[in-house]
RODO-2510 file (C-alpha; in nm, 4 decimals, decimal comma):
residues 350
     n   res          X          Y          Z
     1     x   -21,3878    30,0130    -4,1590
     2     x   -21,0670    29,9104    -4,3517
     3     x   -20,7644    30,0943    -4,4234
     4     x   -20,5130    30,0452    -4,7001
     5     x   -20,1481    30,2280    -4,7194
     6     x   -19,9565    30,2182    -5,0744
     7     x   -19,6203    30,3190    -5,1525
     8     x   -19,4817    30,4980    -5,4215
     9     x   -19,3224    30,2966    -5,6898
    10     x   -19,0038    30,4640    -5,6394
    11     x   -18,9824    30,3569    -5,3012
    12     x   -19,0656    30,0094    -5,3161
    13     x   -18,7673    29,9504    -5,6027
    14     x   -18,5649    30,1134    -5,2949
    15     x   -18,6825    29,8424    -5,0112
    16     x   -18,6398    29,5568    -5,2852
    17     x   -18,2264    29,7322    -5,3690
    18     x   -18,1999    29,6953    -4,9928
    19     x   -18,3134    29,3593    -4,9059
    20     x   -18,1073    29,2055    -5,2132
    21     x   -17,8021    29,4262    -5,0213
    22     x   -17,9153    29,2209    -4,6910
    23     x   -17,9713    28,9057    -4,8749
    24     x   -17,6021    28,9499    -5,0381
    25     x   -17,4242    29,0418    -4,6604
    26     x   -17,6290    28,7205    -4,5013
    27     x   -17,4783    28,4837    -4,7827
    28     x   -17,1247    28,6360    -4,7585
    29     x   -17,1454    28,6036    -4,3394
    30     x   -17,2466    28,2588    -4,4109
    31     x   -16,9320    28,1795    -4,6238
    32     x   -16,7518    28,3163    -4,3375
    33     x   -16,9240    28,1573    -4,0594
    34     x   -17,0877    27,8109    -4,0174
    35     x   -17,2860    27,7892    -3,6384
    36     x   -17,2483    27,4587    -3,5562
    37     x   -17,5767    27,2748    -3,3693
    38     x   -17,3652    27,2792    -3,0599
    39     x   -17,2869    27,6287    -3,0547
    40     x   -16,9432    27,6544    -3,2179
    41     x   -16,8729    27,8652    -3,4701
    42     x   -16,6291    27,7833    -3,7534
    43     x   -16,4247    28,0648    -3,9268
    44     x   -16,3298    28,0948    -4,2674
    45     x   -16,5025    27,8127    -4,4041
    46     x   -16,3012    27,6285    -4,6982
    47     x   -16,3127    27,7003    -5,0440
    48     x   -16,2897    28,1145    -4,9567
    49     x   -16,1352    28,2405    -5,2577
    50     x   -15,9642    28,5718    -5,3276
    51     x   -15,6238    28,7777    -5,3324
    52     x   -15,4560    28,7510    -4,9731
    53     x   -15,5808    28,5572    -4,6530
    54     x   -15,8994    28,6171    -4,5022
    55     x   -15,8807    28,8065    -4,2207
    56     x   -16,1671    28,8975    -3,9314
    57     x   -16,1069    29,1970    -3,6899
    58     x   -16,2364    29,1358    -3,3707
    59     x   -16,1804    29,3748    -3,0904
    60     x   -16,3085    29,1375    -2,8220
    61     x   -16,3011    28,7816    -2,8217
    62     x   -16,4021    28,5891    -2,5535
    63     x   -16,3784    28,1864    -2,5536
    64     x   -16,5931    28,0327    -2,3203
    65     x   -16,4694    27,7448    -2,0828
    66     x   -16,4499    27,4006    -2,3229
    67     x   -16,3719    27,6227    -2,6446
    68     x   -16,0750    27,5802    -2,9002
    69     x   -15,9473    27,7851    -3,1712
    70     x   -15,7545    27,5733    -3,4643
    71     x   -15,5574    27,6297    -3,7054
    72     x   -15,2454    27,8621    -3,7845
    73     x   -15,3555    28,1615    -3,5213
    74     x   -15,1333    28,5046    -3,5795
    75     x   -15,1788    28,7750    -3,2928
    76     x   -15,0059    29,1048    -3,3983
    77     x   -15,0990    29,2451    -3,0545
    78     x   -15,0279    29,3042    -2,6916
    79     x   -15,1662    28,9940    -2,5241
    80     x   -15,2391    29,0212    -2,1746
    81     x   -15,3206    28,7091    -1,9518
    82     x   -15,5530    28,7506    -1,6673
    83     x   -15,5148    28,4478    -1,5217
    84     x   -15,3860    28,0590    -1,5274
    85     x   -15,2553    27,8587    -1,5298
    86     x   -15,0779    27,7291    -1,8658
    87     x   -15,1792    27,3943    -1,9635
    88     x   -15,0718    27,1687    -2,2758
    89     x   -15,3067    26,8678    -2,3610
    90     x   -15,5668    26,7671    -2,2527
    91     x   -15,6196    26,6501    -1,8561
    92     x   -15,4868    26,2911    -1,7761
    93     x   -15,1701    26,1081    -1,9487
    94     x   -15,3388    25,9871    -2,2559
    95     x   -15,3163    26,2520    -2,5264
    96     x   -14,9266    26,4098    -2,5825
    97     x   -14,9435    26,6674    -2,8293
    98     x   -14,7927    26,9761    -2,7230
    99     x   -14,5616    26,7816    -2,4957
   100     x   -14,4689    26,4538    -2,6623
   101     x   -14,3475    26,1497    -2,5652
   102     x   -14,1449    25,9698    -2,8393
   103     x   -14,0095    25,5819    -2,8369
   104     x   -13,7182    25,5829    -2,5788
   105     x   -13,4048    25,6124    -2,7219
   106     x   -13,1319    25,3224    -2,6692
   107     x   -12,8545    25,4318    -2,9407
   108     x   -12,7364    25,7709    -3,0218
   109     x   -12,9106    25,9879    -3,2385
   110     x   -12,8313    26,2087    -3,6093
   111     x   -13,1006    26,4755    -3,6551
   112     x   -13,3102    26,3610    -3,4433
   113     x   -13,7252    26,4042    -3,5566
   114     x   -13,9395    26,2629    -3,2878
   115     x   -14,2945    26,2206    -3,4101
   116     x   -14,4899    26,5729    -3,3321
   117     x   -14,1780    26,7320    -3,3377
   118     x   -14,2877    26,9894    -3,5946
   119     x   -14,6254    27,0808    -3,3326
   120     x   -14,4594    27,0379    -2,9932
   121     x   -14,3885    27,2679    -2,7408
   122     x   -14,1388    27,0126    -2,4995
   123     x   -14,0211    26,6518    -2,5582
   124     x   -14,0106    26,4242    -2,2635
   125     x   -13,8113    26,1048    -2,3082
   126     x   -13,6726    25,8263    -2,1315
   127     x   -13,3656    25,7032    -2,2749
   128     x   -13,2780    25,3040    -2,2670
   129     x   -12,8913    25,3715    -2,2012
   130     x   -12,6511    25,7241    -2,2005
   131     x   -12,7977    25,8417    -2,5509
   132     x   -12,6080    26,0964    -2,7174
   133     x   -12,8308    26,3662    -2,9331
   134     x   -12,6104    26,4947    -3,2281
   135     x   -12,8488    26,7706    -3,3603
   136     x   -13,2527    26,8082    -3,3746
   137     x   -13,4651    26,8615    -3,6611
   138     x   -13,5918    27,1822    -3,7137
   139     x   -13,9524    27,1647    -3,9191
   140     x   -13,8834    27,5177    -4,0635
   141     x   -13,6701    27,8159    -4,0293
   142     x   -13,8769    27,9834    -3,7335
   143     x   -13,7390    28,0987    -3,4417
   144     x   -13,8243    27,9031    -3,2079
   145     x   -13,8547    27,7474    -2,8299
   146     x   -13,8345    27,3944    -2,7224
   147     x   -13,8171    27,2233    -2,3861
   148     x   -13,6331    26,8875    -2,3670
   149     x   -13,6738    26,7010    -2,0518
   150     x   -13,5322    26,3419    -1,9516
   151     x   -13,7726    26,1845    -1,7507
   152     x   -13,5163    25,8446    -1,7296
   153     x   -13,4155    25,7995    -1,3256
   154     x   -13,0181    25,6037    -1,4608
   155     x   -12,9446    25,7213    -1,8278
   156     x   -12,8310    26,0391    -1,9139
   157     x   -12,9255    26,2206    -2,2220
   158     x   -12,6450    26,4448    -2,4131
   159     x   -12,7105    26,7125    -2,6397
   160     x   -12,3762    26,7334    -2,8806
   161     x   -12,2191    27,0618    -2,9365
   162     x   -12,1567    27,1058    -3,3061
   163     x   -12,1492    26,7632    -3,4167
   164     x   -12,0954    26,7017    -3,7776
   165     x   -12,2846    26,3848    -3,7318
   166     x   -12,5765    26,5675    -3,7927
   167     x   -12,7020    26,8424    -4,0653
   168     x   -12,5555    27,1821    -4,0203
   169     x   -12,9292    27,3345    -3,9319
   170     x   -13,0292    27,0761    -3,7051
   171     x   -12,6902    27,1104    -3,4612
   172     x   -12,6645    27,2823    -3,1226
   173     x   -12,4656    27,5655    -3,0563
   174     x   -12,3391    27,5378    -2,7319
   175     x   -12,2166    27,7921    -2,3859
   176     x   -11,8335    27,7195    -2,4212
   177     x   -11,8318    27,4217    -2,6817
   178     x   -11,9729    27,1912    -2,4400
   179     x   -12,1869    26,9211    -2,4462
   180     x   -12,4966    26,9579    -2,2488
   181     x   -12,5439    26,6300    -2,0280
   182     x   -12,9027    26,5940    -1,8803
   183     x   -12,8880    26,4064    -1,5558
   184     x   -13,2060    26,1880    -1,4458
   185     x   -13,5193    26,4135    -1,4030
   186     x   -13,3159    26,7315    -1,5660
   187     x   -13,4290    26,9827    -1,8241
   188     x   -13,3302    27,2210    -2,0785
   189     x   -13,4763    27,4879    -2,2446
   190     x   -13,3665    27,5742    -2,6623
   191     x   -13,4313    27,8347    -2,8752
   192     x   -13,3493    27,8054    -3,2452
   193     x   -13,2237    28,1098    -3,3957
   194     x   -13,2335    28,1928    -3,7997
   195     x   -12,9571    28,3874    -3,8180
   196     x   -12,6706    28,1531    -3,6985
   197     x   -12,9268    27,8723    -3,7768
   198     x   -12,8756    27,6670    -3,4627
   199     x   -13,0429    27,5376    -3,1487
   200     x   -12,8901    27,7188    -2,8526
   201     x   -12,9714    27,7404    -2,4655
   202     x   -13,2170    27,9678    -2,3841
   203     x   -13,1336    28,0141    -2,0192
   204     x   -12,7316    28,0108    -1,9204
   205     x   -12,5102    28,1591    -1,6434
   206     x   -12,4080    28,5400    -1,6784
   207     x   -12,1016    28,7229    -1,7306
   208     x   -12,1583    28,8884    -1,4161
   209     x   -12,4413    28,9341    -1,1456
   210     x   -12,7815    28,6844    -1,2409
   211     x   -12,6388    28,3492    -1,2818
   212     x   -12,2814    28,4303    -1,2708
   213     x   -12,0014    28,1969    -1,1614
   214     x   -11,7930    27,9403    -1,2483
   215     x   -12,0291    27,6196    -1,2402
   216     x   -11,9401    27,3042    -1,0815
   217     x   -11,8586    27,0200    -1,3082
   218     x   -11,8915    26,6978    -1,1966
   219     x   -11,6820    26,3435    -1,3634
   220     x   -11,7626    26,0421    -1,2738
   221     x   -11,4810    25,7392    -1,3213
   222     x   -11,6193    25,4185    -1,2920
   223     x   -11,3421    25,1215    -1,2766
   224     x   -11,3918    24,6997    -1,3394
   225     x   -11,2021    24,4754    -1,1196
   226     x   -10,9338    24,4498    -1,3703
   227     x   -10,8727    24,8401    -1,3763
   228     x   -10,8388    24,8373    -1,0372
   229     x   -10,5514    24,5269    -1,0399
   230     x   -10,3607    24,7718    -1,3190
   231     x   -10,4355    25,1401    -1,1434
   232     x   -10,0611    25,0799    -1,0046
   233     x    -9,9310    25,0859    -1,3628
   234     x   -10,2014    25,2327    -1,5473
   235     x   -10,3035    25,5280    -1,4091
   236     x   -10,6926    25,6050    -1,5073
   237     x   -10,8000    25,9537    -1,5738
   238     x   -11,1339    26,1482    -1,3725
   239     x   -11,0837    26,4727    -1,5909
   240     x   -10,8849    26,6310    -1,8763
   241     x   -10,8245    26,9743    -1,8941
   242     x   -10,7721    27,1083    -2,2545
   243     x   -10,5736    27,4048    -2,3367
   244     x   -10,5392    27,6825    -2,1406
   245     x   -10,8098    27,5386    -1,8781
   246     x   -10,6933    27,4736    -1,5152
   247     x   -10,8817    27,2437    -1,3090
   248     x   -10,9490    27,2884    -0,9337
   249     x   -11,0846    26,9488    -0,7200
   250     x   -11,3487    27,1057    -0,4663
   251     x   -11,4273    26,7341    -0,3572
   252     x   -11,4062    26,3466    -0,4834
   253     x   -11,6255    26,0660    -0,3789
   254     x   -11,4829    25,7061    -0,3720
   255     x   -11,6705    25,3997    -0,3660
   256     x   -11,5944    25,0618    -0,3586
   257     x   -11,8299    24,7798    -0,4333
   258     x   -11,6826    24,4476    -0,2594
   259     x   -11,7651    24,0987    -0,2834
   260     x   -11,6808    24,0109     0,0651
   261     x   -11,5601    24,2554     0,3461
   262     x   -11,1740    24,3221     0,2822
   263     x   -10,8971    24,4056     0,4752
   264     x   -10,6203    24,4996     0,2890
   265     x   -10,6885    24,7255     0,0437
   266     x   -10,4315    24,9662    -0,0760
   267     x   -10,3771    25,3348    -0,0438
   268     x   -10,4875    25,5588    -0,2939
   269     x   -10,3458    25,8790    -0,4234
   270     x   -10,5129    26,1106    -0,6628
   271     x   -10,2557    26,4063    -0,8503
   272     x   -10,2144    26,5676    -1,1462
   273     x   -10,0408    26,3930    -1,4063
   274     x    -9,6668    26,5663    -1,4702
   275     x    -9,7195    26,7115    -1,0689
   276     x    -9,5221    26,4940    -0,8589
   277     x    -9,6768    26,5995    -0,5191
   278     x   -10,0237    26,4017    -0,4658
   279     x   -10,3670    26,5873    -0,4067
   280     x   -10,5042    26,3554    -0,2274
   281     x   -10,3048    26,0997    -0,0757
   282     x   -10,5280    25,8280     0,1484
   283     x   -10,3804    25,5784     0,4037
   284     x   -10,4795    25,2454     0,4035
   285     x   -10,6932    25,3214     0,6801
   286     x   -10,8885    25,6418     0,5445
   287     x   -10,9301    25,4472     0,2099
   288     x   -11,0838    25,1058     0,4326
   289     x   -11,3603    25,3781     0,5694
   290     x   -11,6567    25,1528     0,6382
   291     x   -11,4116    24,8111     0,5772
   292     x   -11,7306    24,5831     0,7270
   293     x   -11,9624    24,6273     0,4646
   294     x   -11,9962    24,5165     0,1026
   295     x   -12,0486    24,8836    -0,0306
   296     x   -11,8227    25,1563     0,1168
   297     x   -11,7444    25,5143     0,0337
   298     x   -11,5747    25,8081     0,1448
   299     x   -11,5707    26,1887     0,0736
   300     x   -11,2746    26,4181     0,1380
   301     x   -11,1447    26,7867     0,0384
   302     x   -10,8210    26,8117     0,0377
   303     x   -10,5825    26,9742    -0,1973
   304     x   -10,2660    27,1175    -0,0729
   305     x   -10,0890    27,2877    -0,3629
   306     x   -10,4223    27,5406    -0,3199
   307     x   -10,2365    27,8419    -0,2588
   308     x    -9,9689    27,7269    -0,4824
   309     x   -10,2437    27,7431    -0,7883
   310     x   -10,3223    28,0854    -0,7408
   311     x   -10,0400    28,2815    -0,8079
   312     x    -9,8955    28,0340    -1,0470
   313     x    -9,9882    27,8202    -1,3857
   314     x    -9,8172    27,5010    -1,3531
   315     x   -10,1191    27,2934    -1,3799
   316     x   -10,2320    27,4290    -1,7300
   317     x   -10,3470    27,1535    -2,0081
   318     x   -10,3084    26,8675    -1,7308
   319     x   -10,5004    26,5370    -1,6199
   320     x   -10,6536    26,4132    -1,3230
   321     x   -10,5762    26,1015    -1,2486
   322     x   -10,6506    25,8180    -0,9777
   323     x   -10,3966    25,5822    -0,9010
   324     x   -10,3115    25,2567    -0,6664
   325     x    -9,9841    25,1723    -0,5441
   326     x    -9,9000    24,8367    -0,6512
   327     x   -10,0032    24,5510    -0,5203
   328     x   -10,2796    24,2953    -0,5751
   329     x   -10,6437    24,4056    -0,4675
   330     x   -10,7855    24,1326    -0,6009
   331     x   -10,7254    23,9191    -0,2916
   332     x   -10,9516    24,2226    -0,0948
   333     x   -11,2532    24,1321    -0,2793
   334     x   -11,2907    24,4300    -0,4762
   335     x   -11,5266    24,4036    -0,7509
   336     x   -11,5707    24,7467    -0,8794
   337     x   -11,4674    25,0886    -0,8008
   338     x   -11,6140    25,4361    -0,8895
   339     x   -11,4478    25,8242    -0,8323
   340     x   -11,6631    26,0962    -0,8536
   341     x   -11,4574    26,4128    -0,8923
   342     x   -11,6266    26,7975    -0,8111
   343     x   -11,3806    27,0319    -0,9973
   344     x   -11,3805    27,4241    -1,1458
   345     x   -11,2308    27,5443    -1,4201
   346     x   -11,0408    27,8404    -1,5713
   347     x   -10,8862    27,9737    -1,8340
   348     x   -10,6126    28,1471    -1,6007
   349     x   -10,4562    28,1574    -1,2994
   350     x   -10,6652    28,1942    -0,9643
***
């Protein structure tokens, strides 16, 4: 027994309509989709033609472990992050993409454009000498973040406020036109902004509560063995205040690098300059602190006019200075010196 179905003409013109439909929707998913033999899909395949970017709605997407999305990705919405951590190239020290690592710097800088700059996400570096950074390159107008690190353990690395050394929208804009000096192993954090078209510090002290306060500053004055002979007559200066700023010594460090073990070093007296009375005045003794050996330092507080400074302004616009009395140290030995100086500042009277 056999049986045989047929269909009415009219409804096997409908089947054929809807299987060139089907045939059409495979051959457009295929323009948008190319499955890779390892199980990768591609998006937007080139040569996709047509008015305005192609765009896929997904509501769910879910990479697995291994996967990578490339290209120029824009979210417009609320991302939510389930877990971590956040990582930027690949695993190891061989690949520095997101976080390069351009040839270290041994000269100062003008619009500086490490390569990967335009791609990177942080820049660690590791300058040859104290490198001065007079602005940074910015690959477009975007706003922007970037982390600088230097990864150097002597140089510093200084990032120049407003410098006309470099183009106007590469320069750094600045917490109290200052220069920002990265110490060994120190970071910072920018963010360019497109309306005053600078880089600026992302993170910086408050006005009040968060980070608030007056930050420490530190100088550092280092001094050759002829400095030293002429400290008597020429004074050297640790720190200059400027205008209306009044600087306050919380502590110095002084150390002396010796040839041989001396015995007759001098005195030393640090004041400000136009202040007759000394802020730190050292005997003989107190400077010879730890006489026997070839590298000796000592640290002291002391500032007596304190109390003076706070109800007064007689220090405004002054220097810091160090100075010997005379005499001739070179007889001690001495072969270098260096004065680190801890101070505040303020643009008023305590």
């Amino acid at each position: 027994m056999s049986f045989s179905l047929r269909f009415r003409e009219q409804l096997v013109g409908d089947l054929w309509a809807v299987g060139e439909e089907l045939d059409g929707l495979v051959a457009q998913l295929n323009s948008l989709l190319k499955f890779n033999p390892d199980g990768s899909i591609n998006f937007g395949q080139p040569g996709l033609t047509g008015a305005g970017a192609q765009n896929l709605n997904v509501d769910r997407l879910n990479i697995a472990s291994g996967g990578k999305i490339t290209g120029d990705v824009q979210i417009d919405a609320t991302t939510r992050w389930l877990r971590g951590p956040w990582l930027f190239d690949p695993d190891g020290n061989d690949v520095n993409i997101a976080v390069i690592r351009p040839p270290d710097p041994g000269a100062d800088i003008n619009n500086w454009e490490p390569p990967g700059l335009a791609t990177a996400i942080g820049i660690e570096v590791e300058p040859t000498a104290n490198v001065n950074i007079t602005g940074l390159k910015r690959a477009a107008r975007h706003k922007r973040l970037l982390w600088i690190t230097n990864r150097d353990n002597v140089n510093t690395l200084t990032l120049k406020n407003q410098s006309g050394s470099s183009s106007a929208e590469n320069r750094f804009d600045l917490p109290n036109e200052e220069d920002v000096v990265l110490g060994t192993e120190q970071s910072v954090f920018l963010y360019y902004s497109t309306q005053s078209e600078r880089w600026h510090l992302f993170i910086t002290p408050h006005e009040s509560g968060g980070l608030a306060g007056s930050p420490i500053k530190i100088a550092t004055l280092s001094l050759t063995e002829a400095q030293i002979e002429a400290l008597g007559t020429t004074p050297q200066t640790i720190v200059t205040g400027s205008g209306s700023t009044i600087i306050c010594p919380l502590w110095m460090l002084w150390e002396i690098n010796t040839t041989t073990a001396y015995t007759t070093t001098r005195a030393l007296s640090i004041r400000y300059s136009g202040v007759a009375t000394d802020l730190m005045a050292l005997s003989t003794a107190e400077t010879q602190m730890g006489a026997v050996r070839k590298s000796a330092h000592m640290e002291v507080l002391n500032d007596p006019n304190f109390a003076a400074y706070t109800t007064t302004n007689d220090i405004v616009g002054t220097s810091v200075v160090a100075i010997f009395p005379a005499g001739d140290p070179s007889t001690d030995g001495v072969a270098t010196a260096k004065v680190t100086l801890a101070y505040l500042t303020r643009t008023s009277a305590f």
